[in-house]
N, C-alpha and C positions, 0 to 999 in steps of 0.2 A: 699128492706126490709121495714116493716109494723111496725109503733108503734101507740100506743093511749095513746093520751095523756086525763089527767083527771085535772080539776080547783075546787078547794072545797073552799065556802064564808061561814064567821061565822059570827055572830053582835054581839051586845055587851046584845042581851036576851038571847042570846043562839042560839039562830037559828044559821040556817046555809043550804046550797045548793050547789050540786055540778055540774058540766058541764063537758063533757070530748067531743075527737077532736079525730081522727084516721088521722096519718102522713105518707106516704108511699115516704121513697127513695130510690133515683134510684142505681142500684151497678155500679161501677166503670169496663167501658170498660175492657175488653180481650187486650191484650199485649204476643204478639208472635216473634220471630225472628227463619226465615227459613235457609236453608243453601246458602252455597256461591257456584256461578259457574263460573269457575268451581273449584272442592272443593278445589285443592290443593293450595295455594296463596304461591307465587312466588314474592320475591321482584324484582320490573325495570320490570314486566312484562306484563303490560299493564292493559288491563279494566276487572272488575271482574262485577259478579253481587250478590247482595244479596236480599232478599223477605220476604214476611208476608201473611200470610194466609188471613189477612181483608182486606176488601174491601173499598175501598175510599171513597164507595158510602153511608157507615153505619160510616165511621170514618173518623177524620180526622188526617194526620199522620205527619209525622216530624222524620227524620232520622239525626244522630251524627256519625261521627267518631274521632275517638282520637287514639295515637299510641305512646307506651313507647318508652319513648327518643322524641318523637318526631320529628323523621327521615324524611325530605322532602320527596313532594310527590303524599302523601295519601293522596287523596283528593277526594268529593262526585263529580261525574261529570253529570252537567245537575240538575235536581230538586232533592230535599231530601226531595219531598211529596207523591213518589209516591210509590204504592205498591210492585214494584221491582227499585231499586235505580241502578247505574251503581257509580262504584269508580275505584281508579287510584291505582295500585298497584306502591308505592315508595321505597325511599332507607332501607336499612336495617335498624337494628336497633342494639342493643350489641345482641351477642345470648342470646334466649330465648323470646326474646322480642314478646308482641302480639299488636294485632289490635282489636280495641272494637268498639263494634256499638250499640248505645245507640237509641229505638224507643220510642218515644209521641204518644198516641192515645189520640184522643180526640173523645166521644161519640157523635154524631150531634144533636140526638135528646135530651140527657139527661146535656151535656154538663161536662159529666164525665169526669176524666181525669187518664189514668196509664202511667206509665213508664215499659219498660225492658227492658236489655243489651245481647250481646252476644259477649263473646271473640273469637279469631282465631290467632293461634299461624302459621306463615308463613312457610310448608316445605322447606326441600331443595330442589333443583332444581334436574331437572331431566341429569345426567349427567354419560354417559356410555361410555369406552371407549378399544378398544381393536386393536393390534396391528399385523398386517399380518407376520406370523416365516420370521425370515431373516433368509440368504443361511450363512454359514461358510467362512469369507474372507479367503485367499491364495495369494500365488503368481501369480493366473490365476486372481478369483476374488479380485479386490483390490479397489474395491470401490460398496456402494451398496445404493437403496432408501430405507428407512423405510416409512412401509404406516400402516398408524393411521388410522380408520375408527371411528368415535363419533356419539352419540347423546346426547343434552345437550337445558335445556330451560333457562339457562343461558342468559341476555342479557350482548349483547357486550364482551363474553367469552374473557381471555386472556390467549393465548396456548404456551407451550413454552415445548422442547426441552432438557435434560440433558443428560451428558454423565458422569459415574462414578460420580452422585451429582452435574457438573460442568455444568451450562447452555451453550446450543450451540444456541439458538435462535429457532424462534417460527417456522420454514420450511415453507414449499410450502403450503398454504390454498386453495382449490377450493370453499371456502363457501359452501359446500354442503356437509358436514360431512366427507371429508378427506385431513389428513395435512401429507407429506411426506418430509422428510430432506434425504440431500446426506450424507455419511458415509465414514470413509477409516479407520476406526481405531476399533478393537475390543474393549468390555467393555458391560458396565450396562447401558442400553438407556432408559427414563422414557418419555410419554409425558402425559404431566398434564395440566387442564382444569381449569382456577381458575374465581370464580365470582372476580369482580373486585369491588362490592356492600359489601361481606363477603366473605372474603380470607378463613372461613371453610366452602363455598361452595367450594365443589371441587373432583377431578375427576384424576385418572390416567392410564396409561397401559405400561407394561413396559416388556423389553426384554435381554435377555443376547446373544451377540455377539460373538461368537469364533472365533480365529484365526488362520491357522495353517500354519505356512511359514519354517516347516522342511526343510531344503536345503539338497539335496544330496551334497556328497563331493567324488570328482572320482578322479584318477588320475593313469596315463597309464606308465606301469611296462616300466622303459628302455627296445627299443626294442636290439635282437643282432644282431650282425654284418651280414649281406646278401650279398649273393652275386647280382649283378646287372639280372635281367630281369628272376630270381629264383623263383620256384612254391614253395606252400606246405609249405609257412612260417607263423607265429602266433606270434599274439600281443593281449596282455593281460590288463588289467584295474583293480584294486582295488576300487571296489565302497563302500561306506556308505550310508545308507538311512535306518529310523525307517518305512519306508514303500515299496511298490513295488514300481519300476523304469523301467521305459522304457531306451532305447540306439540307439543312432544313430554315428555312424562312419563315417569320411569321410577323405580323403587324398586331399591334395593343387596340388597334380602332378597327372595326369589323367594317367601317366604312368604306375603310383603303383594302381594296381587293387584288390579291395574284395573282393577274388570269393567266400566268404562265406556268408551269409547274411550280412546285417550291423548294426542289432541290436540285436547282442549275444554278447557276452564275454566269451572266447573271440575271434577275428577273425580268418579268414586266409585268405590270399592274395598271389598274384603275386610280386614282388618287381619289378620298373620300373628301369627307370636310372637316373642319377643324387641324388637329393634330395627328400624329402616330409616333409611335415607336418600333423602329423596325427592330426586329434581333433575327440572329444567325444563331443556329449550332454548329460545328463544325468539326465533325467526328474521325479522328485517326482510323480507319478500319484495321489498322496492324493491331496498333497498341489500345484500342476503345477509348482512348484520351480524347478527351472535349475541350473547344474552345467556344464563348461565347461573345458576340463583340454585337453592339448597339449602336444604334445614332436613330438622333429624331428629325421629326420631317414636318412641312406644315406646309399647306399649299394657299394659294392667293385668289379668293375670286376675280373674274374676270372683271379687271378696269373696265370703266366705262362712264361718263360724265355727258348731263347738257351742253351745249353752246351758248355763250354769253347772250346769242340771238333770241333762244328759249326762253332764257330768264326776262331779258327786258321784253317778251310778247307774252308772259304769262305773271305778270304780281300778283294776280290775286290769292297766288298761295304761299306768297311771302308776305304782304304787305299788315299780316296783323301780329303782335306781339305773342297770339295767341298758338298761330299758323306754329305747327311741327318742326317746319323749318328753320323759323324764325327763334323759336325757343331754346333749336339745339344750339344757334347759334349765341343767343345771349348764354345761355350755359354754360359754351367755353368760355366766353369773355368774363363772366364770373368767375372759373377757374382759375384763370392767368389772371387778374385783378388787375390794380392800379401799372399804365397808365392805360388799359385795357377798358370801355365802358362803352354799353346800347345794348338794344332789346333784338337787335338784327333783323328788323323789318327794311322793307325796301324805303322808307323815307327817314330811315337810323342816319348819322352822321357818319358819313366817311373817314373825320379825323378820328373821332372817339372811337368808333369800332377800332381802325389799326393804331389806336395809342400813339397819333401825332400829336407836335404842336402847331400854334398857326404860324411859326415861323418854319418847319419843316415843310408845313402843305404848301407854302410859299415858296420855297425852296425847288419843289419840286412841281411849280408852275399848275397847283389846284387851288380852286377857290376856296377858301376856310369854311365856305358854307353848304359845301359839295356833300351830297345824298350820294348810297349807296344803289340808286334805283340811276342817277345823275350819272355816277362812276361808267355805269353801264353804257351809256350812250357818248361815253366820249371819243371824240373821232383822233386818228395820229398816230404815231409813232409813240418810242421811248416811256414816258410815265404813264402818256392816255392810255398808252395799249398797255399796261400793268395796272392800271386802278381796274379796266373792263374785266380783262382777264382775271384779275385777282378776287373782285368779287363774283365772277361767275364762279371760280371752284371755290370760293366761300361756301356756297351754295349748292354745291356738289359735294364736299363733303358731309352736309347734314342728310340731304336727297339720298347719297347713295353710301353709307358710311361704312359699306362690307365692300366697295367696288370700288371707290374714287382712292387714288393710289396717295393721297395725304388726309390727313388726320385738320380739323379745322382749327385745336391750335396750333399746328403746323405754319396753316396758310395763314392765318392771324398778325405769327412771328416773322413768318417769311418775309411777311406784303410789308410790315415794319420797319426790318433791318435794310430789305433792298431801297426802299426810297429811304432811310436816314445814311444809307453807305452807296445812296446813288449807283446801284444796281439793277437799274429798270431792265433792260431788254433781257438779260441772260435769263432774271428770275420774269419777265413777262412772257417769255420762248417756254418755258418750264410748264407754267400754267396751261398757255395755250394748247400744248402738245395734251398734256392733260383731260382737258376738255373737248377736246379734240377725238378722244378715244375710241368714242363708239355713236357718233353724235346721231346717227337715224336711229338710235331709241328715241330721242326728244324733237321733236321737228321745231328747225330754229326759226319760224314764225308760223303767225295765222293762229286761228283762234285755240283754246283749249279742248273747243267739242270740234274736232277734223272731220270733212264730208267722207261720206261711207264710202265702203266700196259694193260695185255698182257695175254688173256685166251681166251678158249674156253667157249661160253655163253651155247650154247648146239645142236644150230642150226647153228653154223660155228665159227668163227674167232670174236674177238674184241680187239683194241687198244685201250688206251686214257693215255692219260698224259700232263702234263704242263708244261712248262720252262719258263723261270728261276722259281723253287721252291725252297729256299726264293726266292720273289722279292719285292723290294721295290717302283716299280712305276707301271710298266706292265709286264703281263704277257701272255702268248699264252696258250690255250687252244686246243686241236685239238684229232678228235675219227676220228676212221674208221670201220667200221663193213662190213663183210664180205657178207652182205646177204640186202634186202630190207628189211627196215622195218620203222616202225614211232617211233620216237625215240627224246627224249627230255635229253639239257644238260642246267642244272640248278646251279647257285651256291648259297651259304648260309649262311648269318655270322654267328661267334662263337657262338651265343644265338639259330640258326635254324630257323632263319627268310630268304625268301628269298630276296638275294640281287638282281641277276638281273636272266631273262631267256635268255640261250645265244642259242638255239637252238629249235627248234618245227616244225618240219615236218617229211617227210617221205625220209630216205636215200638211197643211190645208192648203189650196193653193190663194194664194197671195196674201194669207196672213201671216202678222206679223207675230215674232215670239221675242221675248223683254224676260232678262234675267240678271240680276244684280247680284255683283261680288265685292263680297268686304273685303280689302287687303286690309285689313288692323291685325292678323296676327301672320303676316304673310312677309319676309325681307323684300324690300325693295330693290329694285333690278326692273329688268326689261322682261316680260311674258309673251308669251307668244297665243293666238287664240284661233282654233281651226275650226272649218266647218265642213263637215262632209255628205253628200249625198252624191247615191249614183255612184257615175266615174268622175265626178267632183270634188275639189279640193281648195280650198282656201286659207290661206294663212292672213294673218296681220300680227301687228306687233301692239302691244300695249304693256306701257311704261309707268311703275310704281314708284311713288315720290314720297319720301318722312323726312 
C-alpha cells in the first residue's frame, strides 16, 4: 500500500511552503492452513500430518496446537517450522471436542507478520462388526462357536461378549479381525467393540440363538400273553413328538426275533423262550432328542396235560416212590408241610396227600381209605368228578411242569380248600378243562407200548412205531419198509425244531431198523417222529413224561 505524505511551513509574514514524501507499505504475509492426513483423525491413533501452501523459502512459519480439555497426547512431533508438520493424535476429549492448529507466517523480505487457525473435530473410528448365523442348538447340537469377524481402527479395542445383556467375556481373539466364544445355551448374543479412549466409540453385531430340545415321549403298549417260540405276534408303542421320529426296536434275548423291520410301529416277531425285554429308541429327527421306554415280556409254553383216563391205564409210572412223577409230587407236599403228607405214588392216601381230615373226607362223601390210583376211578358228578380230575392234573403238573397251566402246589391247595369250602364242581370244571388241553398227546387207554403204524405207502409194506409211548426216560423207535429205498427217520420237539436224526441212508427191504432215544436231558412235552422215503411221509406223535 502507497501514501504521500505532504509537510506545509507558515512564518509569522505569512509565507508559507509546503514539502510532501510518498510512503509505500508492505501487506501483511498470506496465511493458509491445508488439510490433515489422513483426513479422518482418530484419537490413540498415531501420527497425522497437516500443511500450508507457502513455502519456507518466502516465509517463515511456526505451527501451534491446542485441544479442548486438554486431553493428553496431542502433541507437534519433530519441528513446528515446517511446511508440513507431523502431530500425535491423543486421548479423547468429552464429545465434541476439537483440535485447533494455529499458523505464524512471518514475511522474510518484508518482515510482515499474519496469523490463522484451523479447527478439526476428531471422527469416530472406524468400527464394523458382523457375526457368522449360528446353527439351532438341540439335543444333537449342544454346544456351538460364535465367530465375529471385525474391522476397527480403534486403538487397543476392548471386545467383549454378552448373553441375554449378561456379559460372558471377551472369547477367543486371533488379532486379526476374528473373536469366537463357545456356547451351550440359547438366547440374544451381542459382541461389541468399545474404544476404551471414548466409551461412544463403539461397535456391535449381534445374533439370536434358538433352541429346540422337544423330547419324544414313547412308551410300549403291555404286550399279550404268547405262547413260547409263536410266529405272527405284534407289539405296539404309543409315541409323542411335535415332530417326525425315527424307531428303533430291539429285544435283550436273541431268542425273541423281529421278523418285521425294526423301525415301524408297530412290530412283529417270533416269541423266543424264557424272558425279553423289549426297548425302543425313539428319535426326535428335528431336535436329535431321544426317548427310551421298556417293558418286559415272557411267553407260556403251550398247555397241554393227560387225561385222567391216561393216568388210571398207565401206573406203572406212578406207582413207585421212586418214579419221577411220583417224587415231584412228594417234593411239593414236603414243601407246603403239615397238614400236607405222601410219597405221591398211585396207592399214597388221598386224605394225606390233600391235608384232609377223616371228618372232611366224610364230609365230602369219600372213604377215609380212599387211594389216589381209587380217586381216579370214581364214577359221578360233584366231589367224584373233583377227586378224579384233581388227581389227574396232580399228575400233570409233575408230567408236564413247563406246560400244565398250574404249578402242583397249586393243585395240592386247590383240591384242599375246594372240598373244605365245598367247592367241588367250579374247581372240578377248572381241572378238567385243564386236562383236557391237548389230550391226543396221551392216549386215554390201552397199553403203554400202542400198535404201530402199519400201511401200504404204494410201492409195498411199511411199519413204524415206538414203545413205550408215554415214556418218560427212553424210548425205541423202529420202521421196517418192505422195498429198498433211502429213507430218513427224524424226530422234532413240540415247537418243529429238529431234535436229533435218528436214521439216513438207504434200507434193506423188509428189515427192520431199532433206535433208542434218551429223553433225560430233553423237557417234556409232546414230540413228533417222521419217516420219510420216496414221496413218503409219516408223522406220529410221541409223548415225554418226568
Amino acid at each position: 500500500m502507497t501514501t504521500v505524505y505532504t509537510v506545509t511551513v507558515s512564518n509569522g509574514n505569512g509565507c508559507s511552503s509546503s514539502c510532501s514524501t510518498t510512503v509505500t507499505v508492505a501487506p501483511p504475509p498470506p496465511c493458509s492452513i491445508g488439510a490433515v492426513n489422513p483426513a479422518n483423525i482418530i484419537c490413540n491413533s498415531g501420527n497425522y500430518t497437516i500443511t500450508t501452501p507457502l513455502s519456507t523459502s518466502l516465509y517463515n512459519l511456526s505451527w501451534a496446537i491446542t485441544v479442548d480439555g486438554n486431553p493428553a497426547g496431542w502433541n507437534i512431533v519433530g519441528s513446528n517450522t515446517l511446511q508440513t508438520i507431523t502431530f500425535s493424535s491423543g486421548n479423547c476429549g468429552a464429545p465434541g471436542f476439537e483440535v485447533h492448529f494455529t499458523l505464524t507466517v512471518v514475511d522474510q523480505a518484508t518482515g510482515c507478520t499474519s496469523t490463522c487457525s484451523a479447527s478439526f473435530a476428531p471422527g469416530a473410528p472406524l468400527c464394523i462388526v458382523d457375526i457368522r448365523p449360528p446353527v439351532m442348538m438341540n439335543c444333537t447340537a449342544t454346544s456351538q462357536y460364535l465367530l465375529a469377524s471385525y474391522q476397527t481402527d480403534i486403538v487397543n479395542p476392548v471386545f467383549n461378549w454378552t448373553r441375554n445383556n449378561v456379559s460372558i467375556g471377551a472369547g477367543i481373539n486371533d488379532g486379526n479381525g476374528l473373536d469366537s466364544i463357545l456356547i451351550t445355551q440359547s438366547g440374544t448374543y451381542r459382541f461389541t467393540i468399545t474404544d476404551p479412549q471414548n466409551s461412544s466409540n463403539t461397535c456391535f453385531g449381534e445374533v439370536v440363538v434358538n433352541q429346540n430340545n422337544n423330547v419324544p415321549v414313547c412308551s410300549i403298549t403291555p404286550p399279550v400273553a404268547t405262547q413260547c417260540e409263536s410266529t405272527g405276534n405284534t407289539l405296539s408303542a404309543v409315541i409323542t413328538s411335535p415332530d417326525p421320529v425315527t424307531m428303533a426296536w430291539s429285544s435283550s434275548n436273541p431268542t425273541w426275533v423281529i421278523t418285521s423291520s425294526n423301525t415301524v410301529n408297530p412290530i412283529t416277531y417270533t416269541a423266543g423262550t424264557g424272558s425279553t425285554t423289549w426297548m425302543l429308541v425313539v428319535t426326535n429327527t428335528v431336535s436329535g432328542c431321544s426317548d427310551t421306554c421298556m417293558v418286559s415280556d415272557s411267553c407260556q409254553n403251550p398247555f397241554f396235560g393227560c387225561t385222567l383216563g391216561f393216568w388210571k391205564n398207565h401206573p406203572t409210572i406212578w406207582n413207585e416212590a421212586s418214579d419221577p412223577i411220583s417224587s415231584c409230587i412228594a417234593s411239593a407236599i414236603g414243601s407246603l408241610g403239615n397238614p400236607y403228607s405222601g410219597n405221591g405214588t398211585s396207592s399214597a392216601s388221598f386224605a394225606s396227600t390233600f391235608g384232609l381230615t377223616s371228618s372232611q373226607m366224610s364230609a365230602a362223601g369219600y372213604s377215609t381209605t380212599l387211594t389216589l390210583m381209587e380217586a381216579l376211578n370214581l364214577g359221578g358228578g360233584g366231589f367224584q368228578m373233583l377227586a378224579r380230575q384233581g388227581v389227574a392234573s396232580l399228575l400233570n403238573t409233575c408230567a408236564f411242569p413247563s406246560n400244565f397251566p398250574y404249578t402242583t402246589a397249586q393243585v395240592l391247595t386247590d383240591m384242599h380248600n375246594a372240598i373244605v369250602n365245598n367247592a367241588a364242581a367250579s374247581q372240578g370244571n377248572i381241572f378238567a378243562s385243564a386236562n383236557e388241553a391237548q389230550p391226543e398227546g396221551c392216549p386215554p387207554a390201552g397199553p403203554a407200548q400202542p400198535g404201530s403204524r402199519f400201511g401200504d405207502s404204494g410201492n409195498g409194506l411199511v411199519d413204524l412205531k415206538a414203545y413205550p409211548n408215554p415214556f418218560n426216560k427212553v424210548t425205541t423207535l423202529e420202521f421196517t419198509i418192505s422195498y429198498s429205498s433211502h429213507a430218513t427217520l427224524e424226530l422234532y420237539s413240540p415247537t418243529g425244531a429238529i431234535v436229533k436224526v435218528l436214521f439216513d441212508g438207504t434200507t434193506q427191504p423188509d428189515v427192520t431198523y431199532r433206535f433208542d432215544f434218551d429223553g433225560e436231558l430233553y423237557p417234556p412235552g409232546v414230540y413228533f417222529y417222521k419217516l420219510q422215503f420216496g414221496d413218503n411221509i409219516y408223522y406220529e406223535r410221541l409223548t415225554l413224561i418226568k
